[in-house]
C-alpha positions as CSV (number, residue, x, y, z in Angstrom):
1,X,37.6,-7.7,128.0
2,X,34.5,-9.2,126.3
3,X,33.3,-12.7,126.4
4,X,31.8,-14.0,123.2
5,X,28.6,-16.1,124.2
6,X,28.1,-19.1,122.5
7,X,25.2,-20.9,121.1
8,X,24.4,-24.6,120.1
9,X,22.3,-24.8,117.0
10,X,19.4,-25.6,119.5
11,X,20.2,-22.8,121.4
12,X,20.2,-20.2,118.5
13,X,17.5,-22.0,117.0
14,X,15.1,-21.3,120.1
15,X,17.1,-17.7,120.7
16,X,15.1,-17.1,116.8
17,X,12.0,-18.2,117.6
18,X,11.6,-15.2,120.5
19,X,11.7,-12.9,117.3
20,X,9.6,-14.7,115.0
21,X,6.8,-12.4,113.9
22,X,4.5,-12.4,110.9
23,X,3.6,-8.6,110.4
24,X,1.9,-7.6,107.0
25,X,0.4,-4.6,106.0
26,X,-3.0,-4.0,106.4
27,X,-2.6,-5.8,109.9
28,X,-3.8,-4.3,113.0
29,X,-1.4,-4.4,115.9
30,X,-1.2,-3.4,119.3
31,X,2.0,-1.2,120.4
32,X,3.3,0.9,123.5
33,X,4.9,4.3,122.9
34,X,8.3,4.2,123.4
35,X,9.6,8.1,122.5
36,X,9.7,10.7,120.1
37,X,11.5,12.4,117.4
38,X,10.9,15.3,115.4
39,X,8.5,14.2,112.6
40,X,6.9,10.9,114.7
41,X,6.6,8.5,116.9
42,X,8.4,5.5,118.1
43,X,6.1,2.6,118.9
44,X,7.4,-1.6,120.3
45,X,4.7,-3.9,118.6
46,X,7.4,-7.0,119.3
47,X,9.2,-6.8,116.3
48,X,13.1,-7.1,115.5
49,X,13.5,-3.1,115.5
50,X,10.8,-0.5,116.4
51,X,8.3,0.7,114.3
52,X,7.4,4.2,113.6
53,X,4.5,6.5,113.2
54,X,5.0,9.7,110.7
55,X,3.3,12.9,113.0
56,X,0.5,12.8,110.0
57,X,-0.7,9.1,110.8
58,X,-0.5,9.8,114.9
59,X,-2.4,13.1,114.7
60,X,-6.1,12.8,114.2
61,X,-7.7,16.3,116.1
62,X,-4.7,18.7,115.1
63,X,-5.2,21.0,117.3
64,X,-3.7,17.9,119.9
65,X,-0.5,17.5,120.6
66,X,1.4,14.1,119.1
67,X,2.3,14.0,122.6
68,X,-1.4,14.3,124.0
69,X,-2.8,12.2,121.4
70,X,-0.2,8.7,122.0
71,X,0.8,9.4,125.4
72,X,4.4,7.6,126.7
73,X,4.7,4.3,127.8
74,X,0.6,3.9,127.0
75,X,-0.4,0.9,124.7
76,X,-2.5,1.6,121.2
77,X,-3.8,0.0,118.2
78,X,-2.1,0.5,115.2
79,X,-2.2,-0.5,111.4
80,X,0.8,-1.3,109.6
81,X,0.9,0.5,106.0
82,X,3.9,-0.1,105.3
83,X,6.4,-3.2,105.6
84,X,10.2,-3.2,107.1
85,X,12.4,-0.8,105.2
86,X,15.9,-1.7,105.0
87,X,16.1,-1.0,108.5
88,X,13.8,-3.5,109.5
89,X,11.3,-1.2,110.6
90,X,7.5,-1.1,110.0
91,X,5.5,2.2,109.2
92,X,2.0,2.4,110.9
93,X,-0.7,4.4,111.3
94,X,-2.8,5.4,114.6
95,X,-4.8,8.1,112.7
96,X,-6.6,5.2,110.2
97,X,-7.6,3.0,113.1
98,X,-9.0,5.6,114.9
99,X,-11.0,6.8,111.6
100,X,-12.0,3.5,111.6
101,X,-13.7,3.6,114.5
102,X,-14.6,7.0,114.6
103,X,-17.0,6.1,111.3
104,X,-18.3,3.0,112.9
105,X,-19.3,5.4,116.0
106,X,-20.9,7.9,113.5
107,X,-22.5,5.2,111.6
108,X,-24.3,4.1,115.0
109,X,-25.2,7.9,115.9
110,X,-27.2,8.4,112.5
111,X,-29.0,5.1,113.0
112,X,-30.2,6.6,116.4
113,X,-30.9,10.6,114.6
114,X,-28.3,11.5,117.5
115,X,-26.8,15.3,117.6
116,X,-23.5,15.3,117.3
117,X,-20.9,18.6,117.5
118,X,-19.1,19.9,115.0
119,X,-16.5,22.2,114.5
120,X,-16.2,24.3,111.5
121,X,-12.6,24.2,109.8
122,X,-13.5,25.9,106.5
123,X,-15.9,27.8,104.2
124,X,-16.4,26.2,100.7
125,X,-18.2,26.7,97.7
126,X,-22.0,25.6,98.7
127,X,-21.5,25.3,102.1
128,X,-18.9,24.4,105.0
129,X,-16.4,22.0,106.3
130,X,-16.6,20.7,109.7
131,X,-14.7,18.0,111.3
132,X,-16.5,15.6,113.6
133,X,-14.8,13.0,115.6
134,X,-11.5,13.3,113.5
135,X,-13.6,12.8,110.2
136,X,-14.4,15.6,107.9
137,X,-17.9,16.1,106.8
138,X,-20.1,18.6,104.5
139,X,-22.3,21.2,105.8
140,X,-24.7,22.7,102.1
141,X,-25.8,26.0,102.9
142,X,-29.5,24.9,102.8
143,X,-28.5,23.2,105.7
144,X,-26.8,25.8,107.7
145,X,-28.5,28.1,110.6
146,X,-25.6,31.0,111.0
147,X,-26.3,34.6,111.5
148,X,-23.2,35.4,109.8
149,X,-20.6,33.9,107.4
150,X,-17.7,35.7,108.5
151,X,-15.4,34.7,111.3
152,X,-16.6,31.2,111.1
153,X,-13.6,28.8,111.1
154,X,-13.4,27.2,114.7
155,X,-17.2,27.7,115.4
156,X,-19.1,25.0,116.9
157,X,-22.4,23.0,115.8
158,X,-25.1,21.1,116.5
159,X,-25.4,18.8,113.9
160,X,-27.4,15.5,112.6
161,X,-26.0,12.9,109.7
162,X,-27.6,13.0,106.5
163,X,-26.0,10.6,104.8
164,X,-22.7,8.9,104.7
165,X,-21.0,6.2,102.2
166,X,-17.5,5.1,104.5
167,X,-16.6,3.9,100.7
168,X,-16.3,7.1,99.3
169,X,-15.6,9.0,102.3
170,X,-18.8,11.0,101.5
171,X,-20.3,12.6,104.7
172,X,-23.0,15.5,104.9
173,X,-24.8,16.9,107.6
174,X,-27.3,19.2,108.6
175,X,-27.3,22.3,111.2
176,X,-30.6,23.2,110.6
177,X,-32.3,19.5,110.8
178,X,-30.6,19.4,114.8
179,X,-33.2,22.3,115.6
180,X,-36.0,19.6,113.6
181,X,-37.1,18.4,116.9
182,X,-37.6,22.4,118.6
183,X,-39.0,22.9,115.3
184,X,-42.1,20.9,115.3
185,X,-43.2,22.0,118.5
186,X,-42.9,25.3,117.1
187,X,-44.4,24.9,114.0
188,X,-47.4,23.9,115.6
189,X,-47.3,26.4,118.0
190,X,-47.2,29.5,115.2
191,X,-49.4,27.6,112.9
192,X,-52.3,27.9,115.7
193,X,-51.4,31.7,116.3
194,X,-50.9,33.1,112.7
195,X,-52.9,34.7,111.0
196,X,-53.6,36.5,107.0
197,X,-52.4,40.1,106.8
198,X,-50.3,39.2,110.3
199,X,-46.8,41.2,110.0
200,X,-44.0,38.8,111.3
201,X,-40.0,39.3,111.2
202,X,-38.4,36.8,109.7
203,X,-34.8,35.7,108.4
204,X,-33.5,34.8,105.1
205,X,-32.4,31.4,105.3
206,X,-32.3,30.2,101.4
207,X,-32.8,32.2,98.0
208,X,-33.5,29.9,95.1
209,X,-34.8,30.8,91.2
210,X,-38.3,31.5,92.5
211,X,-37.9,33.4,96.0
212,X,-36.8,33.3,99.2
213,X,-37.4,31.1,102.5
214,X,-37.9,32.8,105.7
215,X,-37.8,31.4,108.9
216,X,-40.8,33.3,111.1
217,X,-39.9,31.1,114.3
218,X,-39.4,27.9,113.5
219,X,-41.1,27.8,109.9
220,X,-39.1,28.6,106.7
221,X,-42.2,30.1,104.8
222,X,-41.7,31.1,100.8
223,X,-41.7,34.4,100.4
224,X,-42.0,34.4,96.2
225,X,-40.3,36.1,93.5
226,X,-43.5,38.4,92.3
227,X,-44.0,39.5,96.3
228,X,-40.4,40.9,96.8
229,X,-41.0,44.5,95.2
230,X,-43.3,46.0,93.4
231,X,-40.6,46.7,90.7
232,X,-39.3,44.4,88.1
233,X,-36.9,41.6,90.0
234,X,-34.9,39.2,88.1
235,X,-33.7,36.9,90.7
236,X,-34.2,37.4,94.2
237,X,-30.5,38.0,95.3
238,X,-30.5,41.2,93.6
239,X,-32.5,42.4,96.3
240,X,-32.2,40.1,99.4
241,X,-29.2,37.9,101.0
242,X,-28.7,34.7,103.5
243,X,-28.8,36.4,106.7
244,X,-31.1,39.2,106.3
245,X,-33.7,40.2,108.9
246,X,-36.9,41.4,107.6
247,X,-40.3,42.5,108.7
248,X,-43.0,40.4,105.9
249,X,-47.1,40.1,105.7
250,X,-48.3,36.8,106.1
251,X,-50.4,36.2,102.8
252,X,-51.3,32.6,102.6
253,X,-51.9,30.1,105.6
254,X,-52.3,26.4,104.2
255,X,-52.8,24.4,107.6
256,X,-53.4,20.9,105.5
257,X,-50.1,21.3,103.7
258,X,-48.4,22.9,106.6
259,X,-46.9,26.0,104.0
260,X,-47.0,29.5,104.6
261,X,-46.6,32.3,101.7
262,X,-45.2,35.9,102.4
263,X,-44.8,39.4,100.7
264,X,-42.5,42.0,101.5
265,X,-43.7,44.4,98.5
266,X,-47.5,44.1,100.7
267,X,-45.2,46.7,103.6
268,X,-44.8,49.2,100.5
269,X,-47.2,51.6,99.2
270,X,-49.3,50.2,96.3
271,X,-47.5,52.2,93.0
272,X,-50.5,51.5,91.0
273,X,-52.5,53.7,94.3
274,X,-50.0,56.4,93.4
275,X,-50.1,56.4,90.1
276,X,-53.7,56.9,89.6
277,X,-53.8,60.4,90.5
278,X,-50.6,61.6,88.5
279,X,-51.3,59.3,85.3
280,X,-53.7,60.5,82.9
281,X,-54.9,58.8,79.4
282,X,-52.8,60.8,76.8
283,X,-49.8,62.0,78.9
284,X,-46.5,61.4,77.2
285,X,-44.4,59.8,79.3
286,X,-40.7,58.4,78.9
287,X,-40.3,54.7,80.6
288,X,-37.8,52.5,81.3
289,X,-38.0,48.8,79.4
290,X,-37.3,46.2,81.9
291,X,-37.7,43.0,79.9
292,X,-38.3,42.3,76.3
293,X,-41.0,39.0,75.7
294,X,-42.0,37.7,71.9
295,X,-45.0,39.5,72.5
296,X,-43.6,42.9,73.5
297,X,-41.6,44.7,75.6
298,X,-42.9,45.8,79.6
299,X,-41.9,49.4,79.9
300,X,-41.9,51.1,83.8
301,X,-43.7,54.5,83.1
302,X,-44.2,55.0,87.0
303,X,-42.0,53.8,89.9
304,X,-43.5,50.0,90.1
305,X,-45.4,50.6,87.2
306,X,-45.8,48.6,83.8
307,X,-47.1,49.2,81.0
308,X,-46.6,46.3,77.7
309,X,-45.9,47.8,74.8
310,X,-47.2,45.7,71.7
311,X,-44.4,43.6,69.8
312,X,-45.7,45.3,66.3
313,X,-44.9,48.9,67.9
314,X,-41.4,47.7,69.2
315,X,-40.5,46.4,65.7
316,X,-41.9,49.4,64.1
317,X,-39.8,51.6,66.3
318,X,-36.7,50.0,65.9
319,X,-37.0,49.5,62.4
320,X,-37.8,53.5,62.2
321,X,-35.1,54.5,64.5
322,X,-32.3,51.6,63.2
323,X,-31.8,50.4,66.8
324,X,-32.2,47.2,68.9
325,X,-33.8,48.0,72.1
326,X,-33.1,46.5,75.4
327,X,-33.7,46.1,78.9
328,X,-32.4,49.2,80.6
329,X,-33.4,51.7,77.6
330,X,-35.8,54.4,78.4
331,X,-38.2,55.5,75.0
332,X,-40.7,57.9,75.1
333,X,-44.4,56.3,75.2
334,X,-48.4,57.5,75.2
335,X,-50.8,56.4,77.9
336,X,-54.0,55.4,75.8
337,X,-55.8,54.1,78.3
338,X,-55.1,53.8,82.1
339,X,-56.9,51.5,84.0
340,X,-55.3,51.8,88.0
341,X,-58.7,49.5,89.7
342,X,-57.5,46.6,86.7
343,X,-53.7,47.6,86.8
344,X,-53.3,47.7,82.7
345,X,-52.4,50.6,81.0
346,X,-52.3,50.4,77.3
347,X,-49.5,51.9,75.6
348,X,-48.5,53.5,72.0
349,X,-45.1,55.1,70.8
350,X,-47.0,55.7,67.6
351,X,-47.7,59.2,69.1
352,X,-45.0,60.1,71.2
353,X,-44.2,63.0,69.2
């Protein structure tokens, strides 16, 4: 048999007041872990009913347990984001807070230059994505220092802020400015050692429009378009990659600027050395065009070897033969004069036949 308790107005009035609360959201409260459930986690923060935490607002590292992350019975900070439902229950979040400070602690680490660790969680156009502290930054692949860009997802880095707007949620770093501080004492190290003409391995570390950068040791030295081959190259990928280990001759040494220049085409044999003793003024050779300019066309009569044929003489030939030449076309030319010690050879398809 049940008793029914009874209340004076006072009574119920003060009974009230031990549940009078003033949550909002966008308020931070403090709550201890009561259980959980299959999609969350049930958290006291002195309201009428418990609140609850979806699994995607408690989790911040994923590869850590809901369990691991808000342990039982252990008390948290929380933000509410969403008011009672119909049930009276709040929604919050632990993942924001901890965000929250996460950014404030990375915010102090760039003001100190501080190496932080990374972990690589995918590979994107232009770079990577690494999560650091719960907070998911850019890598650019200028700024990376892999040997390889396969396998890489769960890898671990040493990495230093570039910049970061908390706003935006814009966050980049760099792998390669964590090794800055190595890097100077091993720049000046190499730059009192090296020497012209010196042969150095080196690996490809970026390929832009107008060469390549090698790291030699600590220095990413340019290694230029017109020194990758002695053949015709249109962009430097065509012949080189991110990753590559080559052996290169050291060609320029600027000690005030701090630069170094390389060649790869230097390891080669000279073409034009070749060619002297098997091209003769007169022969009849057929070469390959490998670019067409206003003024002409250059045509490879010799492995590594140009010649420019005049623009007048292209025009005349393709009006004579009803074609429009291009790269890639072989026609059948005349050595007038070869000139190996000058490297010009002037050329005619007037008398090709």
């Amino acid at each position: 048999m049940t008793t029914e308790q009874k209340y004076t107005d006072a009574e119920f009035e003060a009974l009230l007041k031990n549940y009078d609360y003033s949550f909002q959201k966008g308020d931070l409260v403090k709550g201890i872990v009561c259980s959980y459930d299959s999609s969350g986690v049930i958290v006291d923060i002195g309201a009428k009913t418990a609140a609850y935490v979806p699994i995607k607002e408690a989790v911040v590292d994923r590869s850590v347990s809901v369990e691991e992350t808000l342990k039982k019975n252990q008390e948290y900070e929380f933000l509410i984001i969403r008011e009672e439902d119909e049930d009276g229950r709040f929604m919050l979040s632990y993942k924001k807070v901890a965000m929250a400070y996460s950014w404030r602690e990375l915010e102090q680490l760039k003001a100190e230059d501080a190496t932080v660790e990374g972990v690589i969680v995918s590979a994107v156009k232009g770079g990577v994505l690494v999560e650091v502290k719960g907070v998911r930054g850019f890598v650019p692949s200028s700024q990376l220092k892999l040997k390889s860009t396969e396998n890489i997802v769960g890898e671990k880095l040493e990495l230093k802020i570039l910049t970061m707007d908390i706003q935006q949620g814009n966050f980049i770093l760099s792998n390669r400015k964590a090794f800055s501080d190595d890097k100077e004492d091993n720049k000046k190290d190499l730059f009192e050692t090296i020497e012209i003409g010196q042969i150095v391995k080196g690996e490809v570390v970026r390929i832009t429009d107008f060469g390549a950068f090698v790291d030699i040791g600590g220095i990413d030295a340019l290694l230029p378009l017109s020194q990758i081959s002695w053949r015709w190259v249109d962009h430097p990928s065509d012949i080189l990659k991110v990753g590559d280990v080559i052996n290169v001759e050291v060609i320029v040494v600027d000690h005030d600027k701090q630069r170094i220049s390389l060649s790869l085409k230097n390891l080669e044999k000279d073409p034009w050395a070749e060619a002297k003793d098997k091209i003769n003024d007169g022969d009849k050779i057929e070469g390959t065009i490998t670019r067409i300019k206003h003024f002409g066309a250059f045509v490879e009569v010799f492995p590594g070897v140009e010649a420019l044929l005049p623009n007048n003489e292209l025009i005349e030939y393709q009006n004579q033969k009803n074609v429009i030449l291009k790269a890639g076309d072989k026609i059948q030319t005349t050595i007038l004069k070869f000139n190996p010690d000058d490297r010009r050879i002037s050329l005619s398809i007037k008398n090709e036949e």
